[in-house]
C-alpha positions in Angstrom: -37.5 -40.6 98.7 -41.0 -41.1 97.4 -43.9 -42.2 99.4 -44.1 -45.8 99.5 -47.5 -47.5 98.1 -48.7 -48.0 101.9 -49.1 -44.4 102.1 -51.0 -43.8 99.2 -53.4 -46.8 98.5 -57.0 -46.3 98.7 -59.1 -48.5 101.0 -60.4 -49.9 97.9 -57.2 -51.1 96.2 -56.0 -52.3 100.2 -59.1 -54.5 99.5 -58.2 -55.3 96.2 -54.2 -56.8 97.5 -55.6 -58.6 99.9 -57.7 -60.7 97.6 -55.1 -60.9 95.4 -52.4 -62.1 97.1 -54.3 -64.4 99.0 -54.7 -66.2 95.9 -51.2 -65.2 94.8 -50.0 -67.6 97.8 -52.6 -70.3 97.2 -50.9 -70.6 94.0 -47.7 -71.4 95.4 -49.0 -73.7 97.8 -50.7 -75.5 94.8 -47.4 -75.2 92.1 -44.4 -76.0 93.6 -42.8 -77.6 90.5 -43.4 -76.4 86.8 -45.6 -79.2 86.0 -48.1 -78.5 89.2 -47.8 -75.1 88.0 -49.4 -76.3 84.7 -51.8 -78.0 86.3 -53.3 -75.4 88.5 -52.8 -73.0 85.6 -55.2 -75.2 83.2 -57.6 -75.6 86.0 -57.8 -71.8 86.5 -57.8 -70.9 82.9 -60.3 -72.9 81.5 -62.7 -72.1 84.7 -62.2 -68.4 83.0 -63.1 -69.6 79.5 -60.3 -70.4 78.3 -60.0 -73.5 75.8 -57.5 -76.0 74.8 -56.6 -74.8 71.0 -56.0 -78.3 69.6 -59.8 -79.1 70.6 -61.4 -75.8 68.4 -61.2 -76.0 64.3 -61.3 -72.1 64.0 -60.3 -69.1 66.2 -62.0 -65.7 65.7 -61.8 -62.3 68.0 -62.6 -63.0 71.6 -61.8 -66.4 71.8 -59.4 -67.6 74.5 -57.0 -70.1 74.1 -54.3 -72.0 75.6 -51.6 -75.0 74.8 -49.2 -77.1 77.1 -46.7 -78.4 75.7 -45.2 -81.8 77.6 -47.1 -80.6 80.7 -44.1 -78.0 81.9 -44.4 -75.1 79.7 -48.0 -73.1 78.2 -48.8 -70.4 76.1 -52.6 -68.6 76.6 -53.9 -66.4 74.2 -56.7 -64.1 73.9 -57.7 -63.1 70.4 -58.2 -59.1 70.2 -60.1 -57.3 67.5 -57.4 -55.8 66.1 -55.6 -58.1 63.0 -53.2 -59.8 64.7 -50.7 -59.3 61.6 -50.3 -55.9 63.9 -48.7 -58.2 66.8 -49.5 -58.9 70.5 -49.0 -57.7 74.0 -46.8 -60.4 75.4 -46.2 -61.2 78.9 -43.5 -64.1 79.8 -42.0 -65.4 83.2 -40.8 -68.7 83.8 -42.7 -70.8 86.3 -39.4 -73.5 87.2 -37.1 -72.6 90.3 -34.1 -73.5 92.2 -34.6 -76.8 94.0 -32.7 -80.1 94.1 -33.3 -83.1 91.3 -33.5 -86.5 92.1 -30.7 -88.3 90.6 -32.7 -91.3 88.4 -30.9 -94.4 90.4 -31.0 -92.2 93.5 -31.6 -94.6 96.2 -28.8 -95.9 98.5 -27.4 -97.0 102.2 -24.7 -95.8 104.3 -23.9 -96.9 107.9 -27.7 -97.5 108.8 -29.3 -94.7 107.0 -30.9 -94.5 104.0 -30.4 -91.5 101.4 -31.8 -90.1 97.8 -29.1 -88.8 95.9 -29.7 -85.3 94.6 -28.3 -83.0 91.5 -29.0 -79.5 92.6 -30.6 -77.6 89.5 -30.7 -73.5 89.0 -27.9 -71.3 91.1 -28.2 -72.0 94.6 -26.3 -71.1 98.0 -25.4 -75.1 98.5 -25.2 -74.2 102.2 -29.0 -72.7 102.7 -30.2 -76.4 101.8 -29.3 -78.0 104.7 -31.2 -78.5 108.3 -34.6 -77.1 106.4 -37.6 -79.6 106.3 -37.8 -80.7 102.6 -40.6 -82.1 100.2 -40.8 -84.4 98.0 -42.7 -83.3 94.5 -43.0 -85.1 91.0 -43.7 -88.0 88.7 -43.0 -91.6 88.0 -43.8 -93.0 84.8 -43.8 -96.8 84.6 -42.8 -98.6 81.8 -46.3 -99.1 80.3 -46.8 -95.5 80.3 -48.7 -94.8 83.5 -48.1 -92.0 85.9 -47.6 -91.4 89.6 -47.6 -88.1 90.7 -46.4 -87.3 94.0 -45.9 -85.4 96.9 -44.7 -86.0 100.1 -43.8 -83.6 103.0 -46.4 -81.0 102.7 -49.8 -82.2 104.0 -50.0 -82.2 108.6 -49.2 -85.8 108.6 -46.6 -86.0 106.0 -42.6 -87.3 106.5 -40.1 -84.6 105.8 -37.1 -84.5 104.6 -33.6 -83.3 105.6 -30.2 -82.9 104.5 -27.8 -82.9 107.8 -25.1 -80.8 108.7 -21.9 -81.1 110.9 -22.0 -80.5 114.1 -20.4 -77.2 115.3 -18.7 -79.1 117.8 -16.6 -81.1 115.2 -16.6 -78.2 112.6 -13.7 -76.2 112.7 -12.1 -77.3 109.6 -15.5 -76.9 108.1 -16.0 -73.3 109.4 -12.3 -72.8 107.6 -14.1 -73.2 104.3 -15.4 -70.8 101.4 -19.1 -70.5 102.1 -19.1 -72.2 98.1 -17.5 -75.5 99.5 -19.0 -75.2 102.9 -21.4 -78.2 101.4 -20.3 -79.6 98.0 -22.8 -80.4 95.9 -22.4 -84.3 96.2 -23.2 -84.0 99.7 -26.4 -82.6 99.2 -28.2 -86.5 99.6 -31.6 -86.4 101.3 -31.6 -88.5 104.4 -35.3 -90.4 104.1 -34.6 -93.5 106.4 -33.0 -95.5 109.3 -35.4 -98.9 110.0 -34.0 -101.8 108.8 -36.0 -104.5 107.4 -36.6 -107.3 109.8 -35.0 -110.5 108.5 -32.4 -108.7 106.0 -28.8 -107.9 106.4 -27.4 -106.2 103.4 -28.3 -103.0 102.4 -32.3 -103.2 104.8 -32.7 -99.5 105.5 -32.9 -98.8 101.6 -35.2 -102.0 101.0 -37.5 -101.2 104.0 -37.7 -98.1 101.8 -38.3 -99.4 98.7 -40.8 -102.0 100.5 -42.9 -98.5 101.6 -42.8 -97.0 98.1 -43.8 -100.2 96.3 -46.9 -100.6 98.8 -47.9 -96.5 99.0 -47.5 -96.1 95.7 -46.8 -99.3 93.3 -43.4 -98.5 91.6 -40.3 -100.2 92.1 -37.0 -99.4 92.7 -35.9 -99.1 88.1 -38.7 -97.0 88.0 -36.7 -94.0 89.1 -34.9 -94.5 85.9 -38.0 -92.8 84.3 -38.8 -90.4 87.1 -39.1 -86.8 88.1 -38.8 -85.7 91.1 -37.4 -82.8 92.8 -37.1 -81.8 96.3 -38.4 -78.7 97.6 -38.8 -76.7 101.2 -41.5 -78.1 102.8 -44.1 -75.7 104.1 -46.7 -73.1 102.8 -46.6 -69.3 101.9 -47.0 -67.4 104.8 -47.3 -63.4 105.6 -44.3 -62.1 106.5 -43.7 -59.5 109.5 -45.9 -58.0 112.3 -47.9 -55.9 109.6 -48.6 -59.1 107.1 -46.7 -56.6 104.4 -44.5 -59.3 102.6 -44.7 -63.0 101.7 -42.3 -65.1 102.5 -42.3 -68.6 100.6 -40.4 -70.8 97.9 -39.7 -70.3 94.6 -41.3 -66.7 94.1 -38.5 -66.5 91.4 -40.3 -66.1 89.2 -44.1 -67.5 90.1 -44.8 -64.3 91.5 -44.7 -62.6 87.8 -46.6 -65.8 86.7 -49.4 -65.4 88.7 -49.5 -61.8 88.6 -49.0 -62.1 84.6 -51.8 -65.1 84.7 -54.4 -62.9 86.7 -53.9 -60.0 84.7 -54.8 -62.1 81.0 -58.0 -63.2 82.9 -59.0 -59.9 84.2 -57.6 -57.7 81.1 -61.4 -56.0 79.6 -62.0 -54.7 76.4 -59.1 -56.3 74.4 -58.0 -54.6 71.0 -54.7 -56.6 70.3 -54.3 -59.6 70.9 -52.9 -60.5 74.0 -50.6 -63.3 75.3 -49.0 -64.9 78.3 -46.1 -67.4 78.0 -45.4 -69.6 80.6 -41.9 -71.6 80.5 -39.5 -74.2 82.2 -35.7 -74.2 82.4 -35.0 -70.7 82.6 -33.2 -71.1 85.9 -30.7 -73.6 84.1 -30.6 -71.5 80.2 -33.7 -72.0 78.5 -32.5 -75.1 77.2 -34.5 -78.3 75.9 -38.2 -79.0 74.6 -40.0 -76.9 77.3 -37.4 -73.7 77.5 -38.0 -70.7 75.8 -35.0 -71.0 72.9 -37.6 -74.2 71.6 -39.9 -73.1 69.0 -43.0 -74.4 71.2 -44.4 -70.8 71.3 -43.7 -69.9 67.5 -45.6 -73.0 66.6 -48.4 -72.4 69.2 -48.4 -69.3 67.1 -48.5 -70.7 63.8 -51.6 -73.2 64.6 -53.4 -70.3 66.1 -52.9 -68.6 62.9 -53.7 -71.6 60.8 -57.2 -71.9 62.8 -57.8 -68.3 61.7 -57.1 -69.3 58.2 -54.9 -67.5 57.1 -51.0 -69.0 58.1 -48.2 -68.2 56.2 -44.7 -68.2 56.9 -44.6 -64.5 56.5 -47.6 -63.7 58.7 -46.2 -65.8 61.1 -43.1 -63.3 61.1 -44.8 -60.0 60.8 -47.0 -61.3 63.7 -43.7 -62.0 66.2 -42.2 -59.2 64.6 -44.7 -56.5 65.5 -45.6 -58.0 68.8 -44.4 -56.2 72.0 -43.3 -57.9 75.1 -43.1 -57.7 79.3 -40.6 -60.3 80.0 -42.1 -60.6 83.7 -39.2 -61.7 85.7 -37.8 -60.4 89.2 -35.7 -57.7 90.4 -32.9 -57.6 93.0 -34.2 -55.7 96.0 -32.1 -53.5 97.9 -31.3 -55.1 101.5 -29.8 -52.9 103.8 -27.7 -55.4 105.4 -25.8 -56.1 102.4 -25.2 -52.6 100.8 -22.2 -53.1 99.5 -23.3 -54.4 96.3 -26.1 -52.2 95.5 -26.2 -49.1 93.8 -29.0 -46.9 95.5 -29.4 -44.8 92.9 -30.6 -47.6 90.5 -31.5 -50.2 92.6 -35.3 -51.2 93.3 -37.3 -50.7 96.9 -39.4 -53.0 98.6 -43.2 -50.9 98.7 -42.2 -48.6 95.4 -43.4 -50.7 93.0 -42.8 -52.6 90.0 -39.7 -53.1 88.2 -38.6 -52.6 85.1 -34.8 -53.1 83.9 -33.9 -51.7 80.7 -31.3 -54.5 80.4 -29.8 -57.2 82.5 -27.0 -59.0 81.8 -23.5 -58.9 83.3 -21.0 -56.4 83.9 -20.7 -54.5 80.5 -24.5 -55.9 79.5 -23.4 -59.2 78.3 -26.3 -61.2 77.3 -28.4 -58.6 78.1 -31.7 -57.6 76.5 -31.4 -53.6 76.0 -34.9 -52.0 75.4 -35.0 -49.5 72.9 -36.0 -46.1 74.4 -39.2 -45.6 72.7 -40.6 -48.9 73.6 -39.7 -47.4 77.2 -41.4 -44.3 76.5 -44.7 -46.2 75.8 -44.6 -47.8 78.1 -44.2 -44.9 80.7 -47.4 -43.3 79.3 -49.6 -46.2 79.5 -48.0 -46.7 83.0 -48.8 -42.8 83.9 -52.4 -42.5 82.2 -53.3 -45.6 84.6 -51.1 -45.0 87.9 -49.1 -47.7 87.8 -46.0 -46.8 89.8 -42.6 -48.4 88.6 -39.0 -48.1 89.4 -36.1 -48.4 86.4 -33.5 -50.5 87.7 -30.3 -52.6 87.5 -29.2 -55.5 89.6 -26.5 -54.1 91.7 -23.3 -52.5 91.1 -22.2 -53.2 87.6 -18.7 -55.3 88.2 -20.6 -57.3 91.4 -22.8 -59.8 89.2 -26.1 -59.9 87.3 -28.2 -62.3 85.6 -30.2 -63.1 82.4 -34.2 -63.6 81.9 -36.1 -64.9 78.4 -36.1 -61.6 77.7 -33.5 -61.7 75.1 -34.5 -64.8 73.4 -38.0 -63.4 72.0 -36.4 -60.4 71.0 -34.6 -62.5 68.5 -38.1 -62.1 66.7 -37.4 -58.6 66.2 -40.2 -57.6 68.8 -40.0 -54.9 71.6 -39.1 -56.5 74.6 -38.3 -55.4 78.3 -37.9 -57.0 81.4 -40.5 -56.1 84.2 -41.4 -57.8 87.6 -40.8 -57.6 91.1 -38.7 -57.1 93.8 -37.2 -60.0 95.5 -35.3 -60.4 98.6 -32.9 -64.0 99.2 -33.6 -64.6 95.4 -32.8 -68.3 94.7 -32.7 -69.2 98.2 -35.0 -71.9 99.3 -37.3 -69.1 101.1 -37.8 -65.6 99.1 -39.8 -62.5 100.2 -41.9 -60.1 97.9 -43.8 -57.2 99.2 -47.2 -57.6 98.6 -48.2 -53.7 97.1 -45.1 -54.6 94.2 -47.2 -57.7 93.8 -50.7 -55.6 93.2 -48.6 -53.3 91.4 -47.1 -56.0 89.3 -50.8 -57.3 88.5 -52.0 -53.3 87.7 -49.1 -52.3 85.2 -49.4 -55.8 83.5 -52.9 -55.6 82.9 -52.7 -51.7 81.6 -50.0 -53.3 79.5 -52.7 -55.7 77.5 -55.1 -53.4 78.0 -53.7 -50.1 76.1 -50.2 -51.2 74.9 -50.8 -49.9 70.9 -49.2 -50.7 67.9 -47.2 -46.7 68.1 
């Protein structure tokens, strides 16, 4: 096997981590839902230059540029020399994650307690939700149009959150279960209260409840109706093991190709095509809606940078997706040891190897796969080479066993080149995942050669 990264960083590029994923997990801490992902992702950008395109009235080379769209999804571009006719160096991850949705008239009693009824969103291990101390993230949009944003459960002097489980004392019909039905999915109700009301009878847990929101924060109970909020683990990214060598922290599938995408647009230098980084919701549940990548946000993001150059037409707009080549920066499946059985060694990606890059994903025989064209890979192995950028090519796991699906191939529907390329996760989709933190520098190197030297040929 090949040296892991450890062994072979320089004291300088040791530095160089550090400081990276330092911020890496101050981003998480700061986005745990796709909207405070925007958020911090606006306040870094335009700290780096970068300007809201429907505030400028003409775009030349050099400028940088971004556009939200609904506050969930953004799109940042930075204008190379090069005639962008010739396309751009795209990188894309999705920036939503497995969690639990508030239901919107989620609020109920039962036998003295008080609960928040939850829809779990994404593909999650029901059974990995329970007993964990859980946050409370999102929005609530009264009726006259003003927002509250909150979050509860993560600050020192915060209330958590927990969803309980049987006792194993009582379990053994439970224990008897498929690890799928261990928890159905309608049991998955937050427990968030058991004081009663003084003076009430009926139904006082829930109103002391609904007494605390309305006083903290001024909505009452129909206001869920036009709410969203999601639950989330409580708790910070933290190092993980005895040499600090991995993060362990929620929903790194897929903010850690985010970040890593986001801090390679700001620090890419000397910019001949344009580059672009694409920043979506709903991936975990399709793509779907107004914020998902199968909308047409990003083509028309694309079309009114194009009409702020002056010269849109429908047909530039197509020769620009067209030519444009693409990262989709999503994770990988990490071999873990203590499951074996479903990897195949030979094409599965180490922790401390580097990036990863899968030539398809997909299921079993590559259905609903994105299959990257060999001499798009052959690019992208020189630019990866000339700057030492090491990468693994991958699959996730043995080929009847599973798989999964990134945005991948939804922008190649433009005709572009497009490959998926990220890192290495273990306990994706669970409510904590670990990264190692040299794929996460590597990550950040081989996407920034990419916008740095990725050519037309």
């Amino acid at each position: 096997m090949k040296k892991s990264l450890w062994q072979i960083y320089s004291q300088k590029q040791l530095d160089e981590l550090s400081h990276l994923t330092e911020n890496y997990k101050a981003f998480l801490d700061a986005g745990k839902t796709e909207r405070e992902c925007v958020t911090e992702i606006i306040r870094q950008a335009e700290l780096a230059g970068y300007k809201n395109i429907n505030n400028v009235t003409q775009v030349k080379a050099g400028d940088k540029l971004y556009q939200d769209w609904m506050g969930k999804s953004i799109v940042l571009f930075h204008i190379g020399e090069e005639e962008i006719e010739k396309g751009m160096n795209i990188l894309g991850a999705h920036i939503d994650s497995p969690r639990l949705d508030l239901k919107q008239n989620p609020l109920y009693e039962e036998s003295g307690f008080a609960y928040l009824d939850t829809h779990y969103y994404g593909g999650i291990k029901k059974y990995q939700w329970v007993t964990i101390p859980l946050a409370i993230h999102g929005v609530v949009v009264r009726k006259d149009g003003s927002k509250v944003q909150i979050s509860i459960g993560e600050n020192e002097g915060d209330p958590v959150f927990v969803i309980t489980d049987l006792l194993v004392h009582l379990s053994s019909k439970q224990m008897e279960k498929k690890a799928s039905t261990v928890i159905e999915g309608e049991s998955l109700d937050i427990l968030v209260g058991s004081r009663p009301l003084v003076g009430e009878e009926k139904d006082a847990v829930a109103e002391n409840i609904m007494n605390l929101l309305a006083y903290t924060y001024q909505i009452e109970k129909d206001d869920f109706m036009s709410a969203e909020l999601e639950v989330v683990p409580s708790g910070r990214a933290r190092d993980c093991g005895f040499d600090r060598s991995m993060i362990m922290a929620y929903g790194q599938d897929d903010r850690v190709c985010a970040y890593t995408s986001l801090a390679a647009m700001f620090d890419a230098e000397n910019i001949k095509r344009t580059s672009c980084c694409i920043l979506v919701d709903k991936e975990e549940i399709g793509s779907v809606g107004a914020t998902g990548m199968n909308s047409r946000f990003f083509e028309n993001a694309v079309a009114e940078m194009l009409e702020k150059m002056g010269n849109f037409t429908e047909m530039k707009l197509r020769r620009v997706l067209a030519n444009s080549k693409m990262i989709s920066s999503d994770v990988g499946a990490a071999y873990d040891p203590m499951y074996s059985d479903v990897y195949d060694k030979k094409s599965n990606p180490f922790f401390g190897y580097g990036m990863v890059l899968n030539k398809h994903t997909g299921a079993r025989g590559k259905s609903g796969s994105n299959d990257a064209n060999a001499e798009y890979i052959a690019q992208l192995r020189r630019v990866f080479d000339e700057n030492e950028v090491k990468f693994q090519l991958t699959e996730m796991g043995k080929i009847d066993i599973g798989g999964g699906g990134t945005i991948a191939y939804i922008l190649a529907q433009y005709g572009m080149e497009v490959i998926d390329g990220g890192v290495a996760v273990l306990c994706m989709h669970a409510p904590w995942e670990v990264t190692s933190k040299a794929d996460v520098y590597e990550a950040y190197r081989g996407y920034k050669a990419f916008l740095e030297q990725m050519s037309e040929k």
